[in-house]
N, CA, C and O of each residue as an XYZ file, in Angstrom:
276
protein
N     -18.161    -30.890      8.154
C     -18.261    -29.525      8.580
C     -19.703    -29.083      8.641
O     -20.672    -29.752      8.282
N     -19.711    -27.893      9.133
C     -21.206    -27.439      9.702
C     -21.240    -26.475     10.316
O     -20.189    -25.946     10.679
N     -22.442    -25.954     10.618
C     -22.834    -25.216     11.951
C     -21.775    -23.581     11.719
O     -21.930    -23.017     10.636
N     -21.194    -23.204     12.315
C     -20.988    -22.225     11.847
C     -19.353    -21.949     11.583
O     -18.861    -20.845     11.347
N     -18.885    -22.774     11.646
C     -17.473    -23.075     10.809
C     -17.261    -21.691      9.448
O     -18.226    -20.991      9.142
N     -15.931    -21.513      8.809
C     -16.029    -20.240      8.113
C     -16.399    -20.913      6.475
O     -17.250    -20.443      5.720
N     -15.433    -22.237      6.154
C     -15.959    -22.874      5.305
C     -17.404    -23.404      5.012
O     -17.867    -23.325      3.874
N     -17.983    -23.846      5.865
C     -19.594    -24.003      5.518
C     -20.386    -23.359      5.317
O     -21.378    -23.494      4.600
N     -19.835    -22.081      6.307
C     -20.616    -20.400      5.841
C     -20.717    -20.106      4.655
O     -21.827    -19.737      4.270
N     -19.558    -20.175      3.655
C     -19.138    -19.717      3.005
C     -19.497    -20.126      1.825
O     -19.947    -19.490      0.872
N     -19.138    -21.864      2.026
C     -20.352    -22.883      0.929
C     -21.415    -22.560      0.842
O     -21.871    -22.473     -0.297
N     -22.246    -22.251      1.946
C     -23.711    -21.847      2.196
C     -24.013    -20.650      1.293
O     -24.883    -20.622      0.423
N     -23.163    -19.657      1.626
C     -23.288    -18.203      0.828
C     -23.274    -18.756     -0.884
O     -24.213    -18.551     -1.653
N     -22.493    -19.205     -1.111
C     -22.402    -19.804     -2.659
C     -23.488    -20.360     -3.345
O     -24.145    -19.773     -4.204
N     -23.660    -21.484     -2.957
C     -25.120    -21.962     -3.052
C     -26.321    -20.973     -3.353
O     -27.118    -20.979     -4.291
N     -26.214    -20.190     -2.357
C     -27.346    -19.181     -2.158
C     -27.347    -18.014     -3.207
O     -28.405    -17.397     -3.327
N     -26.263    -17.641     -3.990
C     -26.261    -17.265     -4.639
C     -25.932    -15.463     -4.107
O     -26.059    -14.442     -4.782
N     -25.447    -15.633     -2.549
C     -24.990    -14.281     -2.288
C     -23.738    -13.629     -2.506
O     -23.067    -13.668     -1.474
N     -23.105    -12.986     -3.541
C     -21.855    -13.271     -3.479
C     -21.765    -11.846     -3.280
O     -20.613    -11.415     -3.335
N     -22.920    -10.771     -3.006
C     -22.673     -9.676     -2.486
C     -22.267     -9.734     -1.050
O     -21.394     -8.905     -0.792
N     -22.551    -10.289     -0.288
C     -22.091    -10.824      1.114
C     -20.381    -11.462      0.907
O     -19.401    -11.126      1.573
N     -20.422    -12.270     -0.009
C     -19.210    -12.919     -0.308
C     -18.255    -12.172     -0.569
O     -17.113    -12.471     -0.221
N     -18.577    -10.899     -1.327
C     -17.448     -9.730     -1.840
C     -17.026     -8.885     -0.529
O     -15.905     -8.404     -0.366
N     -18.232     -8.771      0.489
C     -17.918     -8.145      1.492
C     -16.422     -8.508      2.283
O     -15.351     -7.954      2.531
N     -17.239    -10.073      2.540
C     -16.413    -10.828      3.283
C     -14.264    -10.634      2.832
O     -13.214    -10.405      3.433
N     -14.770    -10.936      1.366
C     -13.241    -11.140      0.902
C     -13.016     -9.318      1.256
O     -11.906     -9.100      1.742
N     -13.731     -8.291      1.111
C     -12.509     -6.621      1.259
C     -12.623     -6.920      2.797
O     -11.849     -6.352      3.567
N     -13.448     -7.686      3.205
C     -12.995     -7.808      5.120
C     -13.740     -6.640      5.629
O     -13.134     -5.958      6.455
N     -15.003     -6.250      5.282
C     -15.779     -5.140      5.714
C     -16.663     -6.080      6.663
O     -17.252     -5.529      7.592
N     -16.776     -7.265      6.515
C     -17.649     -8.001      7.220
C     -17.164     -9.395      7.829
O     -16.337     -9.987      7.136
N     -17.630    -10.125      9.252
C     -17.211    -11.263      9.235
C     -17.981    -12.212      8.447
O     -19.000    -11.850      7.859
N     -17.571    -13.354      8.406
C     -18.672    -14.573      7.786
C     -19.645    -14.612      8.504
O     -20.789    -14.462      8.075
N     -19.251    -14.893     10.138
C     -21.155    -14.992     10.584
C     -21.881    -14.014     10.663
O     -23.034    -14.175     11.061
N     -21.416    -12.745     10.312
C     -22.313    -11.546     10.285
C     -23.178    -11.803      8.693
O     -24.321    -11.512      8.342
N     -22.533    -12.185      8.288
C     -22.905    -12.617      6.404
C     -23.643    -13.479      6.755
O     -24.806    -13.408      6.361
N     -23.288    -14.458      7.510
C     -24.507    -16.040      7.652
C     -25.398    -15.532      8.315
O     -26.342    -16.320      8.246
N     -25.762    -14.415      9.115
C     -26.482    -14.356      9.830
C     -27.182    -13.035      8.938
O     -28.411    -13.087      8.966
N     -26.858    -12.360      8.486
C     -27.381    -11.427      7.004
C     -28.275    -12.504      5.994
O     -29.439    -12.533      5.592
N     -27.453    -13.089      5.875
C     -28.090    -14.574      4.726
C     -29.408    -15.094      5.861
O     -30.101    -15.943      5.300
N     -29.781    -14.854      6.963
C     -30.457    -15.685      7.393
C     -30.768    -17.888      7.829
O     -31.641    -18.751      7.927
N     -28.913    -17.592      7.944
C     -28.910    -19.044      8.309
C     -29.380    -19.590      9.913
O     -29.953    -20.606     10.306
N     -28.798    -18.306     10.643
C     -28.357    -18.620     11.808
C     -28.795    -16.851     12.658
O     -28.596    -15.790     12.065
N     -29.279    -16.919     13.823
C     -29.778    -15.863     14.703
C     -28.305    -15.802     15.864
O     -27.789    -16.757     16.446
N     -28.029    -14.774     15.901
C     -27.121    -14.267     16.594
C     -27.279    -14.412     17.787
O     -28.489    -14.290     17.975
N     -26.564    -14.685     19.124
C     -27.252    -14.988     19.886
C     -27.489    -13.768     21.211
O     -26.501    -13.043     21.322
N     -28.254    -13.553     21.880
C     -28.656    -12.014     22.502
C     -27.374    -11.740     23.834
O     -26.745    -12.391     24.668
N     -27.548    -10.107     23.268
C     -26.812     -9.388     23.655
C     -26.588     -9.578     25.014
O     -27.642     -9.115     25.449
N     -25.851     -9.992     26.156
C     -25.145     -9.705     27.515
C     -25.410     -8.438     28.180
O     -25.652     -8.438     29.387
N     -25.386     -7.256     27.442
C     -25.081     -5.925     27.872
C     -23.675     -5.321     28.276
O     -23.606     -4.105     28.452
N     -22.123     -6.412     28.490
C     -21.310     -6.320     29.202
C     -20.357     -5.824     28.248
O     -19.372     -5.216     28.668
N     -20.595     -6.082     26.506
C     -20.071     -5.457     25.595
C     -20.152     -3.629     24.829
O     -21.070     -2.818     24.952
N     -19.117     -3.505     24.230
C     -19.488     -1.714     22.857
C     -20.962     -1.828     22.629
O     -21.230     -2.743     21.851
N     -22.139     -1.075     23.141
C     -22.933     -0.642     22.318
C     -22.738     -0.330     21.177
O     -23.814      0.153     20.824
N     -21.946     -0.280     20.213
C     -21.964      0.627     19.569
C     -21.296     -1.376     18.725
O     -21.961     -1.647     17.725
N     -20.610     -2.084     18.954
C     -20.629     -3.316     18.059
C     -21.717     -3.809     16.684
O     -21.342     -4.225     15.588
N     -22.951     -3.634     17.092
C     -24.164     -4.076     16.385
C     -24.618     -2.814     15.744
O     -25.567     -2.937     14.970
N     -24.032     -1.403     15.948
C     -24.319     -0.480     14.925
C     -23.685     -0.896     13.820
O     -24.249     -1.241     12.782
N     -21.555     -0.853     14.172
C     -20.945     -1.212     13.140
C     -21.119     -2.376     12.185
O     -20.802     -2.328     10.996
N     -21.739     -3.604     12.902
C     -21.937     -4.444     12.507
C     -23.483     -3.974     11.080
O     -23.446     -4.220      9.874
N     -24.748     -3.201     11.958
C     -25.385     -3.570     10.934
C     -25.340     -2.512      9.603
O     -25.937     -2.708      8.544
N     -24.155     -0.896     10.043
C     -23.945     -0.502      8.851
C     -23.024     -0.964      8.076
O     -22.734     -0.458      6.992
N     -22.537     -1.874      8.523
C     -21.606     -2.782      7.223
C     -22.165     -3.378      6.434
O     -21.932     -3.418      5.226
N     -23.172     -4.045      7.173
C     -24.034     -5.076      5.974
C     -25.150     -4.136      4.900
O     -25.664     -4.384      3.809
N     -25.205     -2.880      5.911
C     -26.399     -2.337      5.196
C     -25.218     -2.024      3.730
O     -25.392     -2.426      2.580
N     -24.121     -1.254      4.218
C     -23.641     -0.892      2.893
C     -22.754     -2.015      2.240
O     -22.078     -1.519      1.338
N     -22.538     -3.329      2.390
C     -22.689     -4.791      1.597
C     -23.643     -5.107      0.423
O     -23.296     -5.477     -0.699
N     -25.205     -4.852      0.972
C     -26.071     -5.403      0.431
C     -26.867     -4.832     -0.015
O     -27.972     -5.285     -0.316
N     -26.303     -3.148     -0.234
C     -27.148     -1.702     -0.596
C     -26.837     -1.624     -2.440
O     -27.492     -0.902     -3.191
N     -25.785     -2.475     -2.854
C     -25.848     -2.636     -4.124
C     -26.883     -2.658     -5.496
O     -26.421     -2.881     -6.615
């Protein structure tokens, strides 16, 4: 496994010692690659324009209030 699979994410997060990301993940306020990509494993890849503006707000006030602990 690897790359961005939910299990390797997830190993990764462990390791790392984020388990504020990890707690997110389990109440489901966040996905894993939003967490792997919070953790700084992996860069998201750029926006289309064809999607919610408003996706990458929700996305980054989730993490903000994840990791505001």
């Amino acid at each position: 496994m690897g790359g961005t699979s939910i299990e390797y994410i997830r190993s990764r997060l462990e390791k790392a010692g984020r388990v504020d990301l990890l707690a997110a993940i389990a109440d489901g306020k966040i996905s894993t690659y939003a967490a792997g990509e919070a953790a700084g494993f992996f860069k998201r890849r750029p926006v289309l324009g064809t999607g919610s503006p408003n996706a990458a707000k929700r996305r980054a006030f989730a993490l903000r209030q994840a990791t505001s602990r």
